[in-house]
C-alpha positions in Angstrom: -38.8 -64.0 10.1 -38.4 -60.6 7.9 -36.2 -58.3 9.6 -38.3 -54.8 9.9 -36.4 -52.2 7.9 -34.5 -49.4 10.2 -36.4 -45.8 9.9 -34.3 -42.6 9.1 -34.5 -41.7 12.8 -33.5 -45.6 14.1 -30.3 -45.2 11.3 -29.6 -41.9 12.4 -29.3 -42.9 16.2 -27.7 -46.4 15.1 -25.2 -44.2 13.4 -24.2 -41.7 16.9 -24.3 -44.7 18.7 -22.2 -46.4 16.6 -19.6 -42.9 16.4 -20.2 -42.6 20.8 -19.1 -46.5 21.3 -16.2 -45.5 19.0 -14.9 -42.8 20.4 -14.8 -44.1 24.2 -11.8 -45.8 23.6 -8.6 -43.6 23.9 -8.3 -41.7 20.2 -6.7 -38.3 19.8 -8.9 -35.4 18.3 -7.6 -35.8 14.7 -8.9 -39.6 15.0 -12.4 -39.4 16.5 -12.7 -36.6 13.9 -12.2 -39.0 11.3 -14.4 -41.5 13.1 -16.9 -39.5 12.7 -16.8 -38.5 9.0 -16.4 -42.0 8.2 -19.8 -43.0 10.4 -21.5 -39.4 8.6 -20.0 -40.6 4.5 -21.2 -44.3 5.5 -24.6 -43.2 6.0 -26.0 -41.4 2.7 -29.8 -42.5 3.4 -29.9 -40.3 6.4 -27.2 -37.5 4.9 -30.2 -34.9 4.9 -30.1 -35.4 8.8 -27.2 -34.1 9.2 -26.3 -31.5 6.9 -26.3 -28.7 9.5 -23.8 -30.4 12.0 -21.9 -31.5 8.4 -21.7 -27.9 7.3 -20.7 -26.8 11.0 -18.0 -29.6 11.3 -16.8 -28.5 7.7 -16.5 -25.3 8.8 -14.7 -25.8 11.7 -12.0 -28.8 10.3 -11.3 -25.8 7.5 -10.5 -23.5 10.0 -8.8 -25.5 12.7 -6.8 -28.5 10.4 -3.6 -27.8 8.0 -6.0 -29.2 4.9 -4.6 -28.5 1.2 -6.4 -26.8 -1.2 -8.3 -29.0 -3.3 -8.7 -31.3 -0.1 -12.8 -32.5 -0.4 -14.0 -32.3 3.3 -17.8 -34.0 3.7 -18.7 -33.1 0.5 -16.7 -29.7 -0.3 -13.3 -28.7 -1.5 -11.6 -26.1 0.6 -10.8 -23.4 -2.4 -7.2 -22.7 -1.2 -5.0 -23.7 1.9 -5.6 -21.2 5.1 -3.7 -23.5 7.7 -0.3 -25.3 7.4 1.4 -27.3 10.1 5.2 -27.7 10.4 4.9 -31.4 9.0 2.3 -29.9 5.7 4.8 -27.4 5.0 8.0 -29.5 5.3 6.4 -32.0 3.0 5.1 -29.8 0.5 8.4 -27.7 0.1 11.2 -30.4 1.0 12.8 -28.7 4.2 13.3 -30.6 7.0 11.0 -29.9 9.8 13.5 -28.5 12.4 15.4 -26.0 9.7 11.8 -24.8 8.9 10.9 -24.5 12.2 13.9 -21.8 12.8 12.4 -19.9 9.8 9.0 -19.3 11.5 9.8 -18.9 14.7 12.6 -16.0 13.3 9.3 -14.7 11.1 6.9 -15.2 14.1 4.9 -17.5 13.0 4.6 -18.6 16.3 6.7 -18.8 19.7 9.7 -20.8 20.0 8.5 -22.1 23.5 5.7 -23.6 21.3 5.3 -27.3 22.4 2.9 -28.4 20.2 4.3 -31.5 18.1 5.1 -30.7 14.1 2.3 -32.4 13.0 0.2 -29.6 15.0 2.3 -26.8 14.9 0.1 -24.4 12.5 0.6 -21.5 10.9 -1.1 -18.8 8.1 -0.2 -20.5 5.2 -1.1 -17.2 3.0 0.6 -14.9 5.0 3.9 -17.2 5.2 3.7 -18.5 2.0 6.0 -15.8 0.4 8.8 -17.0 3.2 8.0 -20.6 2.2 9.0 -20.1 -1.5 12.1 -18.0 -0.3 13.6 -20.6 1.7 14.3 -23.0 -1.0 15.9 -20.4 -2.7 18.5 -19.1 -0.1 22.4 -19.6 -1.1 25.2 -19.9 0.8 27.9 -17.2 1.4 30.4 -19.0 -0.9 27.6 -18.7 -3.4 26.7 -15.0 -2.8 30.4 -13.6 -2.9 30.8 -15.6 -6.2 27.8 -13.8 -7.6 28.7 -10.6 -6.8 32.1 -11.3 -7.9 33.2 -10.2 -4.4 36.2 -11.2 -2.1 35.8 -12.6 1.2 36.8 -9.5 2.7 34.4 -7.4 0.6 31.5 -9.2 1.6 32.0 -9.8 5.2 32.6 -5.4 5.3 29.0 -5.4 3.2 27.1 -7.9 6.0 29.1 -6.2 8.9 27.9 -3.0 8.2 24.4 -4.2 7.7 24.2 -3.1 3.5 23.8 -7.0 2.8 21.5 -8.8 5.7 20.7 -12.4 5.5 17.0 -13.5 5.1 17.9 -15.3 8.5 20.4 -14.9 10.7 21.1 -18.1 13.0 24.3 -19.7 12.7 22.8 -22.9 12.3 21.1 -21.8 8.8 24.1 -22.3 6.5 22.5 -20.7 3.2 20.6 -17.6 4.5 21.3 -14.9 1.4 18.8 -14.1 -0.8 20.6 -13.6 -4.4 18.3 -11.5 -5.5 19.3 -9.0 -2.9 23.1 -9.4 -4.5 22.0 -8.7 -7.7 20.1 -5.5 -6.5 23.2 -4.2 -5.2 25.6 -4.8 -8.2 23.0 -3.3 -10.6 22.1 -0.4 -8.3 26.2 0.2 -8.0 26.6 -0.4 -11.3 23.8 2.1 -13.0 26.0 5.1 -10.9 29.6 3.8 -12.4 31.7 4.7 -15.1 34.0 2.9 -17.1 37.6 3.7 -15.7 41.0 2.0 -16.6 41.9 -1.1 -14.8 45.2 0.1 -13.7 44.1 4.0 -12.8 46.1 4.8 -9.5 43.4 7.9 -9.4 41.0 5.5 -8.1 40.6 2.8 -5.4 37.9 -0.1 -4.7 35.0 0.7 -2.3 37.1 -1.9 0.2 40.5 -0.3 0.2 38.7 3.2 0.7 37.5 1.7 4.0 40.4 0.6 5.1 42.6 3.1 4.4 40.1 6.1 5.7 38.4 4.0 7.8 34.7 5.6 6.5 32.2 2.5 6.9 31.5 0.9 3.7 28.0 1.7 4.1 28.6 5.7 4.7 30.8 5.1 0.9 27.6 3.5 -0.8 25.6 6.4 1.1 27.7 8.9 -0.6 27.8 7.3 -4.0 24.0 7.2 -3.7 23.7 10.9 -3.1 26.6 12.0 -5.8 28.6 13.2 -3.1 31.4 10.4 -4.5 31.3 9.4 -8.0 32.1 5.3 -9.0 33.9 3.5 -10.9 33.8 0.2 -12.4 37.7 -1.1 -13.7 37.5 -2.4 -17.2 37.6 -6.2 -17.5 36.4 -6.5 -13.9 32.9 -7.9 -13.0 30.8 -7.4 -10.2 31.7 -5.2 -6.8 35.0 -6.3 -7.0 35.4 -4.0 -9.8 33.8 -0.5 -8.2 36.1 2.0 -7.1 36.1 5.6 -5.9 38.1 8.3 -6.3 41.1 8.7 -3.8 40.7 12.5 -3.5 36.9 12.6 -2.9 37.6 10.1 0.0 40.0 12.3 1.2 37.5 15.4 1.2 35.0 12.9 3.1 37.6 12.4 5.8 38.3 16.4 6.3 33.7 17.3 6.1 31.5 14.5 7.1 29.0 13.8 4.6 26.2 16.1 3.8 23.1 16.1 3.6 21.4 16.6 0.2 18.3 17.1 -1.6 16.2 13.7 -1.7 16.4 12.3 -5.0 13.2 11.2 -7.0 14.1 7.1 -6.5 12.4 3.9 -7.8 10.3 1.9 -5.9 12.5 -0.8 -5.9 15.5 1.5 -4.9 13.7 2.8 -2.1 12.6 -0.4 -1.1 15.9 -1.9 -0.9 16.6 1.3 2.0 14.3 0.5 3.8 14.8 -3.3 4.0 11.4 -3.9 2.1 13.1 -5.7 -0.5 10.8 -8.0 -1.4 9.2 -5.5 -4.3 5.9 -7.1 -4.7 5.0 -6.2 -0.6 6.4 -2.7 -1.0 3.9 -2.4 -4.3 1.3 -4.0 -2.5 1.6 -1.0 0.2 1.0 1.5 -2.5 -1.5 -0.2 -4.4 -3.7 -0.7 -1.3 -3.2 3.1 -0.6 -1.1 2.8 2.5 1.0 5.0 1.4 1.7 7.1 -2.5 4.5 6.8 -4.9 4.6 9.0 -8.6 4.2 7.8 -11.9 6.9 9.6 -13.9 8.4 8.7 -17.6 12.2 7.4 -17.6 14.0 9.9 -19.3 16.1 6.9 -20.6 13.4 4.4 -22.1 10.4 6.5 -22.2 8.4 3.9 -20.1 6.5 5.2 -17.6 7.8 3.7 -13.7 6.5 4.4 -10.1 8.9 6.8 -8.2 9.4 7.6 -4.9 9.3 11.4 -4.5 10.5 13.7 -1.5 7.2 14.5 -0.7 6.3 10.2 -0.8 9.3 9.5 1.3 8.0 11.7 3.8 4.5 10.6 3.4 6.2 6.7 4.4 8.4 7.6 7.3 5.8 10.1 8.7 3.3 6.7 9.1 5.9 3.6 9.3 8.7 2.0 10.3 11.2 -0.8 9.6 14.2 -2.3 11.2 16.4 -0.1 9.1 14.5 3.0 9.6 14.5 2.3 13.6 18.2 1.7 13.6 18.3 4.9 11.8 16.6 7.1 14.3 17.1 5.2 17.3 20.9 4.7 17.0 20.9 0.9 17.8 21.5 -2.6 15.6 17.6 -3.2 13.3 18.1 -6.7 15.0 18.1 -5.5 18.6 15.3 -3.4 17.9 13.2 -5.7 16.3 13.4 -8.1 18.8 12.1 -5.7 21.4 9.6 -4.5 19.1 8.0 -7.7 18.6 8.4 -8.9 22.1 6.4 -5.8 23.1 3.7 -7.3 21.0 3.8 -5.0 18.1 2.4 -7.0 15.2 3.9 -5.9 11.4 0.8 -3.7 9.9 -1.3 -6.1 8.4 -5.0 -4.2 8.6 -6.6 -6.6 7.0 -4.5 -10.0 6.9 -2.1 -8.9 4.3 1.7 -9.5 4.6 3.4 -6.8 4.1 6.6 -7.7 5.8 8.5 -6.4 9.0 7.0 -2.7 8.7 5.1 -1.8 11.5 2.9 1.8 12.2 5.6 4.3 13.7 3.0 5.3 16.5 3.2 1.8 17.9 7.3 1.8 17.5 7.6 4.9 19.2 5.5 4.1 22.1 7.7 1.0 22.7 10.3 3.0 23.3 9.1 6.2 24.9 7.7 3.0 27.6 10.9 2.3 27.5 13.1 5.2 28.3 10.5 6.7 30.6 
């Protein structure tokens, strides 16, 4: 007997009752998903049936799963990843899940009470995906002191003092320096010195001024920074180990506390680094998308033309936003303390559109944190 052919409409209901039969047996989500884009890509004679619930179930698999760009979902390929999970983003950048895990938490990427298994842990993979490149980059401190060509002492009076702070700071993380925030420092130091003797007893290194007038080592850079001191670098000797002050200009800081002075035209990436922006590209990403103004000037030096940082833009920033720095400025406690409170009052970094700018946050919302607070 000749077996009467199925109709689209007898395929199409073979098909959900085929997917229904299926998925009565105990499947997580993920799996009767998968069911059912396996019953929907087996089925191409009825495929006109269901492109509405295909392009809905698209939609919401982009939206809800960790897929990778490039990924073809029921037809399409999802342009560029939006979602990663824990598990995605351990695999795709070779840190283990649990050290990752401690990154985004720190970042706030989500909670750290967050139950959900690795696999289903997810995340903005656009807006994190500057901290994911960073991570694999992170040295050690034996590695950071070595490029700065600074002693153990040296460095621990630069992290103590908050003028180096680790991209992470959990004492489980065992490389949390960025060296790029190292070299900053040298070559910021280093375009103030001049070339001095190596056995001058007129000067002294930054480290030995601390000690012996017991000005913080940040308040020394401060100074240097606004020619109140002026900086040497010792002949022969590399790096911060090298850098030295005069003996009787600390002495005149210890007898009148440091001045104020007129603000300084600075470079973007100098002012950056003060505020703790020092990723450059999210600080020029803040200008170009006209939250807030910097100056095009000429170098005097090279003639090229650089974006500057201006009284009048300084102003403009710190009249509108805040960062850890900045708080710990004004507010007289540790940026770390501070932050913490900020976020757990559920100030979210300024991000008006999705960008990621980085910890810097409207100074309305700070300041009402805190006036709630004290009030």
């Amino acid at each position: 007997m000749t077996k009467k052919p199925q109709t689209s409409k007898e395929a199409a209901e073979k098909v959900v009752k085929n997917i229904r039969r299926k998925t009565r047996q105990t499947y997580s989500a993920e799996e009767k998903i998968r069911i059912v884009l396996a019953g929907l890509r087996g089925e191409e004679s009825i495929s006109v049936l269901f492109d509405s619930f295909r392009d809905i179930l698209r939609d919401c698999i982009f939206a809800r799963w960790p897929i990778a760009g490039g990924e073809v979902i029921l037809g399409k390929a999802l342009e560029e990843r939006s979602l990663h999970s824990v598990s995605s983003a351990a695999k795709e950048t070779g840190i283990g899940p649990a050290l990752l895990t401690q990154f985004l938490v720190k970042a706030g990427a989500f909670s750290k009470d967050d139950e959900r298994p690795d696999a289903r842990k997810t995340f903005d993979a656009r807006r994190y995906a500057s901290l994911l490149n960073e991570i694999p980059e992170l040295i050690g401190p034996i590695e950071m002191r070595n490029l700065m060509s600074a002693t153990l002492s040296q460095f621990k009076s630069l992290v103590d003092d908050s003028v180096l702070v680790p991209a992470i700071n959990i004492p489980t993380v065992k490389s949390p320096w960025r060296r790029e925030d190292g070299i900053a420092l040298i070559t910021e130091l280093s375009g103030y010195a001049q070339q001095i003797d190596v056995i001058d007893p007129l000067w002294e290194s930054l480290h030995a001024a601390k000690i012996r007038s017991g000005i913080r080592t940040g308040a020394i850079i401060e100074a240097v920074r606004t020619r109140q001191l002026q900086l040497g670098a010792r002949a022969g000797q590399a790096g911060y180990a090298g850098l030295c002050v005069l003996k009787n200009e600390i002495d005149a800081l210890i007898r009148a506390p440091l001045r104020p002075k007129h603000v300084q035209d600075l470079t973007v990436s100098a002012f950056g680094r003060q505020i703790g922006m020092r990723d450059k590209g999210r600080f020029l990403a803040l200008i170009a998308d006209e939250h807030t103004t910097a100056t095009e000037k000429i170098n005097p030096t090279t003639g090229v033309a650089h974006l500057y940082m201006t009284e009048k833009d300084i102003q403009a920033f710190h009249q509108r936003f805040m960062t850890s720095p900045t708080m710990e400025a004004e507010f007289g406690q540790h940026r770390r303390k501070l932050l913490t409170e900020v976020l757990a009052a559920g100030v979210n970094p300024f991000a008006p559109n999705g960008e990621d700018y980085g910890y810097v946050f409207l100074r309305s919302e700070v300041e009402a944190v805190f006036r709630y607070a004290n009030s």
